[in-house]
N, C-alpha and C positions, 0 to 999 in steps of 0.2 A: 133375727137379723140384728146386727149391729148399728151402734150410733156410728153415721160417716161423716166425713170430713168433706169440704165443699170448697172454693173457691168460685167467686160471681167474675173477676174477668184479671187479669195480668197486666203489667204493663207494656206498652206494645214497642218500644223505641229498639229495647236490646239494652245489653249491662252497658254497652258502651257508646250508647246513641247510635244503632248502625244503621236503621233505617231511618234516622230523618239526615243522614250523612247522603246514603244511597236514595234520596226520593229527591233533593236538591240537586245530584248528580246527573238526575234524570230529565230535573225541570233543564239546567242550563247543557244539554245536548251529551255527555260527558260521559253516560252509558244509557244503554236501548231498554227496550220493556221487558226484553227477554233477562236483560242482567238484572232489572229493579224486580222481576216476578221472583227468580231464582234466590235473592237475598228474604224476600219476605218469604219464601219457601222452608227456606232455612232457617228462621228465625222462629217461625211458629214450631216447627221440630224441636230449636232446642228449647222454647218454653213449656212445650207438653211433656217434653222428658223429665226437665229439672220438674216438674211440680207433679207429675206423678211416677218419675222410676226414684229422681235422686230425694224429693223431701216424702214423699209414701201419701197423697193425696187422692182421697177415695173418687170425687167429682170434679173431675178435670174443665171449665169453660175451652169452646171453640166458636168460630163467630166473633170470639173479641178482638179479635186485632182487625187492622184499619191502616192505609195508607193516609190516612187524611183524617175524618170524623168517622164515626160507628153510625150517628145522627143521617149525615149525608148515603154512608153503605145501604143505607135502611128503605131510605128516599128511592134511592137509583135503584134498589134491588123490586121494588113495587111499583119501577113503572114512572114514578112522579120527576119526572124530568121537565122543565120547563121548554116549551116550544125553540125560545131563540138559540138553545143547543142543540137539540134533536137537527135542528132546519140545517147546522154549519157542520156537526160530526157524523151524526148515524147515517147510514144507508143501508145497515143489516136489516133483511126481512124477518118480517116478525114472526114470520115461519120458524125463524132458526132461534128465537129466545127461549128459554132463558141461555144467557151467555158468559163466559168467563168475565172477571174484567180487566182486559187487555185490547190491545188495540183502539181502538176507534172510541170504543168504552170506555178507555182507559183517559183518553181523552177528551172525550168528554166529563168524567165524571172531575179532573182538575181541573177543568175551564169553569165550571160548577162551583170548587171550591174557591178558585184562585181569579178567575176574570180570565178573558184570551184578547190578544189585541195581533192583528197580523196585518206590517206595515205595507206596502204596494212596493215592487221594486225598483222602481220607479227614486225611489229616499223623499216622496211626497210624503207632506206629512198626514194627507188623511188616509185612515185604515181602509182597506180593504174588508176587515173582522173586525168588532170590536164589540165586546162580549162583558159587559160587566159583572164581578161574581157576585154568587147569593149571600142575603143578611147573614149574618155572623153574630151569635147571642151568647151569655151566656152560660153553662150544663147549670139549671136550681141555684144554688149558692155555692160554687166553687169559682174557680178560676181558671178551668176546661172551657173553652168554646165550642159551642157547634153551631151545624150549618143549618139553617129552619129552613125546613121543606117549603114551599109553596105548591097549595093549592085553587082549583077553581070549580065554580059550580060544573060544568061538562067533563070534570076529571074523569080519565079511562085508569083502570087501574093495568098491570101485565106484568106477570112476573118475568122480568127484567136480565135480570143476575142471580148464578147458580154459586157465588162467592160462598154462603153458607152452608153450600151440600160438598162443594168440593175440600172447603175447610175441614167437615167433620168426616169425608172419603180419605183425605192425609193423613189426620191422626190416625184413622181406624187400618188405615195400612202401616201405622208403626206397632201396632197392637194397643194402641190406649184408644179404648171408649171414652167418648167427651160427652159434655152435656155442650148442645148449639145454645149462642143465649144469641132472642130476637128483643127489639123494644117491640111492649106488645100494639095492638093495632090500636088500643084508643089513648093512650099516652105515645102515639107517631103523629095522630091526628090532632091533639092537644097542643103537639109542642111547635107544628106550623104555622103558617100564616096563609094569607089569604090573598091570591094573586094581587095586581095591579089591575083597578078597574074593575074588581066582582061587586057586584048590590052588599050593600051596606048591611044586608040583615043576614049574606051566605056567613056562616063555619063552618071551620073543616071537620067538624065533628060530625055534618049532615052527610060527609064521603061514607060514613064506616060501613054500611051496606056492598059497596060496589067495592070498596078494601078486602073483605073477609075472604071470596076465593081466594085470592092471591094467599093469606096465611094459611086457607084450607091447604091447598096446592102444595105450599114449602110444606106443611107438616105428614103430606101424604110424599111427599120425594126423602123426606127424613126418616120416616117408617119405612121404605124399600129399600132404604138406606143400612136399616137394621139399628136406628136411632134408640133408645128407649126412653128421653125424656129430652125436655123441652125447656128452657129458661126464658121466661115470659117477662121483661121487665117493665114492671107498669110503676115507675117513681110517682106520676101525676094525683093517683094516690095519697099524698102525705098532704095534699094540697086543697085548698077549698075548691068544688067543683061545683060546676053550674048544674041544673037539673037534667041538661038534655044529656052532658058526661057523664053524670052521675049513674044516669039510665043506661048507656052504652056498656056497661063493664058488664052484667048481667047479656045483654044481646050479645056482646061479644064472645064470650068464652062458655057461652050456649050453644053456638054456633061451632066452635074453638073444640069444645071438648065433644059434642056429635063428630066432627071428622077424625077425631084423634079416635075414636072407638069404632070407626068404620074401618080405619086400617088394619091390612093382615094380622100386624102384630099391633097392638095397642102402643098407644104413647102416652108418656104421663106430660102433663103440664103443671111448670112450677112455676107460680106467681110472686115476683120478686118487688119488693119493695124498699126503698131508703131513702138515708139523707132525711126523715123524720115519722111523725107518730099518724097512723094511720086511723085511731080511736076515732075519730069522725066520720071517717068512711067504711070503719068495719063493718055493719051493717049490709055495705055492698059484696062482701070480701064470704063473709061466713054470716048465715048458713048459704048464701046464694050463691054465690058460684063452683060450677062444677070442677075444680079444679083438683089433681093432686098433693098437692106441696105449696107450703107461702113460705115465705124467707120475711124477716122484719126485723130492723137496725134498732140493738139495743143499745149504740153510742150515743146516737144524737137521743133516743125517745125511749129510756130505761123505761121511764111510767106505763108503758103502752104492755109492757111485758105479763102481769097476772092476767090483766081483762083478756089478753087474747089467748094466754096460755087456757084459760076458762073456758072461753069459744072453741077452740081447736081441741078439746077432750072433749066435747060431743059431738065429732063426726070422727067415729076411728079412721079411715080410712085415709084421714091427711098429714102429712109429712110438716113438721113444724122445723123453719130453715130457723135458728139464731146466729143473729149476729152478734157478735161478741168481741170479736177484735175491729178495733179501729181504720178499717178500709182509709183513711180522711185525714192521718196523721200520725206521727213517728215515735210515739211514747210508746214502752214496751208495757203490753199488755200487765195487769195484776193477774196472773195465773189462778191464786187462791181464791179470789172475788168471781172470777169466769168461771170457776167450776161449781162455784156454791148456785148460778144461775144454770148452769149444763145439769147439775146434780136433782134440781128440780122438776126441769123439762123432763129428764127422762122416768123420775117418781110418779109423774103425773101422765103421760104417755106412755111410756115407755123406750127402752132403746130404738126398736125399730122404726121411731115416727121419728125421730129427734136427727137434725145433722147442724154440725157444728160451723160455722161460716163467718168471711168478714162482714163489717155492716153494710159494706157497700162490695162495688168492683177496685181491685189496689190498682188502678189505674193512676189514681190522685197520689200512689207514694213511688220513693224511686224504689229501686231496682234492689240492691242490696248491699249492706255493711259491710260486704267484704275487699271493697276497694277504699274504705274510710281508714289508711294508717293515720294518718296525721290529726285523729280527734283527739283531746281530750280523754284520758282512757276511763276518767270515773264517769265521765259523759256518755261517753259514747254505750258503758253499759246501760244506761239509761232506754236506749233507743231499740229500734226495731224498724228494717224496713217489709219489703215486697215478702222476700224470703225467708226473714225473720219472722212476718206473721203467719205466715203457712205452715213454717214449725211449730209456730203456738196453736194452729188451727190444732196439727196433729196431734201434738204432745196431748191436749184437753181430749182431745176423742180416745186416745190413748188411756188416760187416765179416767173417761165415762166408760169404755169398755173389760178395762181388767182392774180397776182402784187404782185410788189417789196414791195408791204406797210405790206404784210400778213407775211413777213418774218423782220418786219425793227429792233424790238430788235433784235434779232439773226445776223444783218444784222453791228448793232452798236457797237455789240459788237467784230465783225468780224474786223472793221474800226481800232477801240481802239487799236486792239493787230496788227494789220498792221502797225499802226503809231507806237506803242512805238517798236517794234521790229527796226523801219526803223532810230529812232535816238536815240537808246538805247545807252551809252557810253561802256556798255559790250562787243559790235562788234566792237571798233575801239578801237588802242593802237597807239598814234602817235612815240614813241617809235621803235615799229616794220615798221609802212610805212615810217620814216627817215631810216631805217635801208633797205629798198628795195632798196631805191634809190641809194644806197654806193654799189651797185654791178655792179663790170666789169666784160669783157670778160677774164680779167686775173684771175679770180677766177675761171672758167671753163675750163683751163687745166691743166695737172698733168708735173713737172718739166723737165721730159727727156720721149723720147718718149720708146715706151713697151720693144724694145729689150735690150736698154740697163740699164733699172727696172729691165727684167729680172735677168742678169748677178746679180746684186747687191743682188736680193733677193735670188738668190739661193747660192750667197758665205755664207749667213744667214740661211737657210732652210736646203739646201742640199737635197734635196726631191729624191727620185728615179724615174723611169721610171713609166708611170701609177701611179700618187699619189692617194690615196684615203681618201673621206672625207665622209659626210655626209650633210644635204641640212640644218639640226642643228634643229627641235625640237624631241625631244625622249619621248616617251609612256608619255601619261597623263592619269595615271592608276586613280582608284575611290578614292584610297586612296589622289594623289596629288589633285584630285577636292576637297573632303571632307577637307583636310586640310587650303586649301585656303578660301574654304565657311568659315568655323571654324574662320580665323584669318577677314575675314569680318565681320563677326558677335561679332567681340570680344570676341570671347571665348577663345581665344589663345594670348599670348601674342606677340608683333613682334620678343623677343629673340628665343621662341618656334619656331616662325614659321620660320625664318631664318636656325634654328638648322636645321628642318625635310626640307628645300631645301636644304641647305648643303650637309645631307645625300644624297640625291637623284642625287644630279651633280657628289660626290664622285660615286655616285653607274655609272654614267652615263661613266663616265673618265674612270673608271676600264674596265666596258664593252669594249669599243673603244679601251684601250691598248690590253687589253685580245688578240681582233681580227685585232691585227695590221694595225688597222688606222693610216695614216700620220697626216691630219689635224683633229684636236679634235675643238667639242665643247661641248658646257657645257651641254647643253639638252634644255633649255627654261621651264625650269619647276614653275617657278616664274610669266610667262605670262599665261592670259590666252585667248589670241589671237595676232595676230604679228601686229595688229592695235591699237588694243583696250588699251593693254599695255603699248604702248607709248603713245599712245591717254592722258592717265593717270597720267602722266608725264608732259604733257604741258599744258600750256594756250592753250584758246580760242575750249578747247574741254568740252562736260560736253555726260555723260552716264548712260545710261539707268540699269535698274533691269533685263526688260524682252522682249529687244526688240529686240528679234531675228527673223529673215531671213535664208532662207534655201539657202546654198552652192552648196550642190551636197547630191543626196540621204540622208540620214538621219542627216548630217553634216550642221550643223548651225552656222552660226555667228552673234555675236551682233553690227554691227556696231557704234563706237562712235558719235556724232555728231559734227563738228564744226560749232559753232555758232558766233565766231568771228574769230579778228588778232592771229594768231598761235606763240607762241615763247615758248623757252625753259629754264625756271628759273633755273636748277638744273640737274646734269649729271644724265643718268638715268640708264646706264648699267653697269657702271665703277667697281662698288665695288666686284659686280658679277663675271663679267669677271678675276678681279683680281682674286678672290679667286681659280677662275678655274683654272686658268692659273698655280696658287701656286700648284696644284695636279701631273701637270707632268712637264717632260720636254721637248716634242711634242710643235710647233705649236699649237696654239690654236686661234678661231675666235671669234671675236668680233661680236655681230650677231644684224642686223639694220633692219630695212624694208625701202625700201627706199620711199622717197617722193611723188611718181606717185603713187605707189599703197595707198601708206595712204589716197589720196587723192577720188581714187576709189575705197576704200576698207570702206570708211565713207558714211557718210551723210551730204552732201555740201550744205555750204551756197550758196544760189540762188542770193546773194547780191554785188556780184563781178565775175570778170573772173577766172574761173579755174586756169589759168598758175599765177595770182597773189597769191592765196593760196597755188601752188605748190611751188613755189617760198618764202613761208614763212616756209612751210615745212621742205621746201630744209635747210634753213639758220639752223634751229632747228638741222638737221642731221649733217648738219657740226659740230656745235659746238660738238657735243658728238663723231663724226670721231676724233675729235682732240684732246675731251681728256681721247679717246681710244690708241689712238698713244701717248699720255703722261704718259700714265700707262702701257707704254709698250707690249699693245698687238697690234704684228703688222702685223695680218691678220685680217682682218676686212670685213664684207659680207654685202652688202647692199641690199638688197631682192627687185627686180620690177617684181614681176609676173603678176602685171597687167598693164605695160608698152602700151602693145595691145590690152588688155581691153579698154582704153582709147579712142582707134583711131578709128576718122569718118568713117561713113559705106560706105561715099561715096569716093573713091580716090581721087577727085578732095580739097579733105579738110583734105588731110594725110599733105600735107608737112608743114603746119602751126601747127598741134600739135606736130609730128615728131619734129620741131625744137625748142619748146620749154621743150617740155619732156625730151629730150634728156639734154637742157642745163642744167634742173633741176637734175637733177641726177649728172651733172658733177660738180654744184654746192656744191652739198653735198660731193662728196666724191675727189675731188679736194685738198683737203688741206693739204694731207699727204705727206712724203718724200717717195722716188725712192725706199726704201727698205722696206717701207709697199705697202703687198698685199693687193689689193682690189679685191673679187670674187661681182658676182650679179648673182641674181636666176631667171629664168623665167620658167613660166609651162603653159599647158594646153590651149595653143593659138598657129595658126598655125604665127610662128615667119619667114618663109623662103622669105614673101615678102616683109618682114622691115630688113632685114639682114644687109643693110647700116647703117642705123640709130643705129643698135645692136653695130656695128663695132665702131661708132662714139665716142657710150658710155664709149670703151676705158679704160673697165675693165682688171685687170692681167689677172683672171679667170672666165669665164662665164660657171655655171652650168644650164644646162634645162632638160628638160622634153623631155623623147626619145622614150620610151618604149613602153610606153601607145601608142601613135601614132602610132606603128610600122616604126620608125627611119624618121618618113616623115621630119622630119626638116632638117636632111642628105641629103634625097634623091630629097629634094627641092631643093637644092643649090650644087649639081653635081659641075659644074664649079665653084665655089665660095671657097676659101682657106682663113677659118674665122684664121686673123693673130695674136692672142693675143693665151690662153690657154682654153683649153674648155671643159668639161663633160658632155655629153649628160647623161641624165640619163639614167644607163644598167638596172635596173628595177623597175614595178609597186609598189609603197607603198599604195594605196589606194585600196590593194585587199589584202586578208588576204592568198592567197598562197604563200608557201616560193618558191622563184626562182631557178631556178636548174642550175646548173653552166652550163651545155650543151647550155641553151639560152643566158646564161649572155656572153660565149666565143662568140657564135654567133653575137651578136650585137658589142663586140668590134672588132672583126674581121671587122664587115661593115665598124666602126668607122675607121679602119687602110687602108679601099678603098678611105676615103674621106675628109679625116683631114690629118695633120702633125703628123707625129709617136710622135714627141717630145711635142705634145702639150697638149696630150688626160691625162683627168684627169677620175676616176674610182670611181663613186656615185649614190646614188640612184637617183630616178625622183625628190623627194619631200620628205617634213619632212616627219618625224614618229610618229609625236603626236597620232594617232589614231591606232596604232596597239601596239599588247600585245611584252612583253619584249622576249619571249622566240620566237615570231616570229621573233623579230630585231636582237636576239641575230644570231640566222641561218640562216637568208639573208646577213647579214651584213660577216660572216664566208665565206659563197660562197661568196660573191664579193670579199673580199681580196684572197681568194683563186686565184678565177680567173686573178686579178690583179699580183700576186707573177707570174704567172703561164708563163704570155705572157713577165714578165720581164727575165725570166730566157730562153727563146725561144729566146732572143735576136728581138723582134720583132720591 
């Protein structure tokens, strides 16, 4: 048998975004489930086709696509549905499960992701429904979110949803055999949490007993199915695990592979791993478990590759998956170097054990180069996306099956774009690396230490008790998209287009005094991602048409790419800012992203160390910290929401990013005097075990992410008295129910059990780009509400 070609999961949106066009279509009334089932019908068609009729791909995934999370399909397909939904949508008897997910299902499973609020018709304002959605984290170290399951000590488990059998019933009626990939059952239970209110000493690790029918069950409906293998992904793997985890891998796929060997026809199961190096838990992996096939990412964890190739030649019987191309980023593979690591695997195995793979699922890349005219053309040979790397999957399997000679143009021209990429003078500015080297430790701390900035900014401020802000982007209705397309395409002129942003930050200033906001900002209505925009702005970044990646549910972003030295020719927010600022007499921020996440929030050269590019970043964000504070605005926000996004999976390799991330940040926003505030944003990552390094960063104000979580950032750090000024966020923006002040009093009440009365600031979780105005206008009303409420309580 031959070495085969593999792919771990596609992206699921469409070349042209169509599903998160048609699931938004859905959410606001505008087509029914029959039209949102029949586009994801179709969608999954033409991705099975293209990746096994049009690029010739031996192991097709099915199961990966998702109207929402894979994390959440996973949850709802086992059953793990939390009570206060089941009680408001389901009425199917459990006779009739498992079930498509449409209908009742279907609706449930979005009120799950997204929160449900259903108003009385009556135009009172309290709900009838009102449904908050689940936490929202987020995927290891990307920039994916998913939905964390919640469990509880009395969890029923029930297979739920037949999504995964009728996925791989579609393909197998187009004539492609797929491989289904499930996450496997003790990296499902890993990646939960733990209801509200369970004892303090339950895990959901202790469910995996009462879990495993349910995987029995799907791998016994996927054998009658006429299935032949199974994609097991167990990421939790790369990570340090506790002992009672560590034990579960072995019970699990003991279990796992007796029912796959009970079925008719046998099922192979392949245990997939990424995103890092598994050398720690190998032990658990081989010789113990019964498994057929492992997959392991030789992107992120080359090192891992002899020891395990080692391991995996004493049990012939196992399928060694490599990963070789970059699942995680957009540089086109080195051909020559990939085959020299294929050409080994199969010397020491053989062809038949060896399949060729990306290191991860291409989920995280966009779609494909064929709609990028407008790159850079020596650039753009550089690159590779979704369908570019599945051609490299093949071409290397191609060339482990017949010689390196059968691929050698393709091979040549691989060489060419490797070498001119590697001494292009486009990726180096000696300018910017003399300019590294001119950096001290005096440039990473701020003049006087917080308490007494404080005093100084507040004889300037004068703020009240409880201030309230906002996290600073506001609705990016169709009209501001279509306006922005318009001035890209030239249809508009820049006076025009200036004009109609104008209106919109005036429109934005009003709202915010209307509803007695303290610190004001402009809206961001001029950006059209908090990356991407500065991205645009500087050297050494160039951008794409259509090369978006999917965030969280429907929410997509276009990552820029930096393909070289990063600096900053020209201020990028100044003029903006001014004008805003000229609207009131409020405070108003200055609004940054900071350096770390620009840095994970792109597409990274592979060509240097991370903290070197952050570190040019950092230089970038100063110079505009500085002459934001020259034009007088002297609140200033520097956004690291993915500070922890960043950080190793494994502890033993936190304190070396920890201390350079940190300095980069201080880099940037170091430069100001004692009576400019600097705020930073963080969301959607549990922050309560990096809380030092939070501290370090030595911000006036730190807003995060509270709500969603259900206040776990609070309730992490009980003993911890975070000493600067802080806002947790009092509620969800990525859920279209307005917040009722009864909850919002509730979590700041928490907030007054475990902070400084004097420090708490009163804000949402996260912008507002993606909700309608008349939603912002009524959340934003109850927050100041509630904020006026506890000041005048004297609390």
């Amino acid at each position: 048998m031959p070495v085969l070609s593999a792919n771990l999961g596609f992206p699921r949106m469409g070349a042209n975004r169509e599903l998160k066009r048609q699931v938004e279509a859905y959410w606001s009334g505008k087509i029914d489930a029959s039209a949102l089932l029949k586009v994801a019908h179709d969608l999954r068609k033409d991705h099975w086709e293209l990746q096994k009729n049009v690029l010739g791909l031996d192991i097709v995934p099915s199961n990966d696509f998702t109207f929402y999370d894979h994390v959440l399909d996973h949850a709802f397909t086992v059953g793990a549905i939390p009570m206060r939904y089941r009680e408001v949508f389901i009425k199917t008897n459990d006779d009739s499960l498992p079930c498509a997910l449409e209908g009742e299902f279907l609706s449930t499973y979005f009120a799950m992701a997204r929160g449900f609020q259903q108003l009385p018709s009556d135009g009172s304002e309290c709900p009838v429904v009102d449904l908050e959605a689940m936490e929202m984290k987020k995927w290891f170290d990307t920039n994916y979110h998913y939905i964390v399951p919640e469990f509880h000590p009395d969890q029923q488990f029930k297979l739920t949803s037949n999504k995964f059998l009728e996925e791989y019933k579609q393909a197998k009626s187009l004539g492609i055999e797929t491989r289904p990939v499930l996450i496997g059952p003790v990296s499902l239970l890993l990646l939960g949490k733990t209801s509200p209110n369970c004892p303090s000493d339950f895990e959901p690790i202790q469910l995996l007993e009462g879990l495993l029918p349910v995987y029995e069950e799907i791998i016994k409906h996927l054998a009658e199915a006429g299935a032949c293998s199974i994609q097991f992904d167990e990421p939790c793997l790369v990570q340090d695990l506790s002992p009672k985890a560590a034990q579960s891998y072995h019970v699990a796929y003991s279990c796992l592979s007796t029912a796959a060997k009970k079925c008719v026809k046998p099922i192979k199961l392949h245990l997939t791993t990424y995103f890092g190096d598994i050398i720690p838990n190998l032990s658990l992996v081989l010789p113990n478990l019964p498994i057929d096939g492992l997959h392991i990412d030789l992107l992120r964890a080359p090192q891992q590759f002899e020891t395990i190739l080692d391991a995996a030649a004493k049990h012939p019987n196992l399928q060694l998956s490599i990963g070789v191309i970059n699942g995680r980023n957009i540089w086109k593979t080195d051909l020559s170097a990939a085959f020299e690591t294929v050409k080994k695997a199969v010397t020491v195995l053989g062809a038949d054990r060896v399949i060729i793979a990306p290191s991860c699922s291409l989920l995280h890349t966009p779609h494909s180069l064929d709609a990028e005219s407008g790159l850079d053309p020596e650039i753009k040979d550089w690159l590779a996306f979704s369908v570019e790397k599945i051609k490299e999957i093949v071409l290397l399997t191609k060339a482990a099956n017949n010689g390196i000679d059968c691929i050698k143009d393709e091979l040549e021209a691989n060489q060419r774009s490797i070498q001119i990429r590697r001494t292009s003078s486009k990726t180096h500015n000696p300018t910017v690396q003399e300019r590294l080297k001119c950096i001290t430790r005096d440039m990473m701390h701020r003049r006087s230490t917080f308490d007494k900035r404080w005093v100084k900014q507040q004889e300037i401020f004068n703020l009240p008790r409880f201030p309230t802000t906002t996290i600073g982007s506001f609705p990016q209705t169709a009209e501001v998209r279509k306006a922005r397309a318009a001035f890209k395409r030239g249809e508009i002129s820049q006076e025009k287009y200036t004009e109609f942003i104008n209106d919109e930050i005036k429109k934005c200033i009003q709202l915010q005094e209307k509803n007695d906001i303290d610190v004001l900002v402009h809206g961001e209505f001029e950006r059209t991602d908090m990356v991407e925009f500065f991205g645009e702005h500087l050297k050494g970044y160039i951008f794409t048409k259509n090369g978006w990646v999917q965030s969280y549910g429907s929410r997509c972003v276009k990552p820029p790419i930096i393909y070289g030295d990063v600096y900053r020719p020209n201020p990028m927010t100044v003029e903006v800012a001014k004008y805003a600022k000229s609207l009131t007499k409020k405070p108003l921020k200055g609004m940054l992203t900071g350096p770390v996440t620009m840095l994970q929030w792109s597409f990274v050269r592979d060509d240097q160390h991370d903290k070197l590019t952050t570190q040019q970043l950092a230089l970038a964000i100063r110079d505009e910290v500085s002459d934001l504070e020259a034009a007088g605005i002297n609140v200033i926000q520097i956004d690291e929401p993915a500070l922890r996004e960043g950080l190793p999976l494994r502890h033993s390799e936190w304190k070396e990013y920890l201390n350079w991330s940190v300095d980069c940040f201080l880099l940037a926003s170091c430069s100001v005097a004692d009576t400019t505030q600097i705020h930073t944003h963080m969301c959607y990552s549990d922050f309560y075990d990096i809380i030092d390094a939070i501290t370090r960063m030595d911000a006036d104000v730190i807003t995060i992410e509270n709500s969603r979580s259900n206040l776990k950032f609070l309730r992490g750090n009980e003993s911890f008295t975070y000493p600067n000024e802080i806002g947790p966020g009092i509620y969800d923006i990525h859920s279209p129910r307005i917040p009722l002040h009864e909850e919002m009093e509730h979590r700041l009440e928490e907030m007054l059990n475990r902070l400084k009365r004097n420090s708490i600031w009163v804000n949402p979780d996260c912008g507002l780009k993606t909700r309608k105005w008349n939603e912002v206008d009524l959340a934003l009303k109850n927050m100041t509400d509630v904020a006026k409420k506890f000041r005048s309580k004297n609390c």
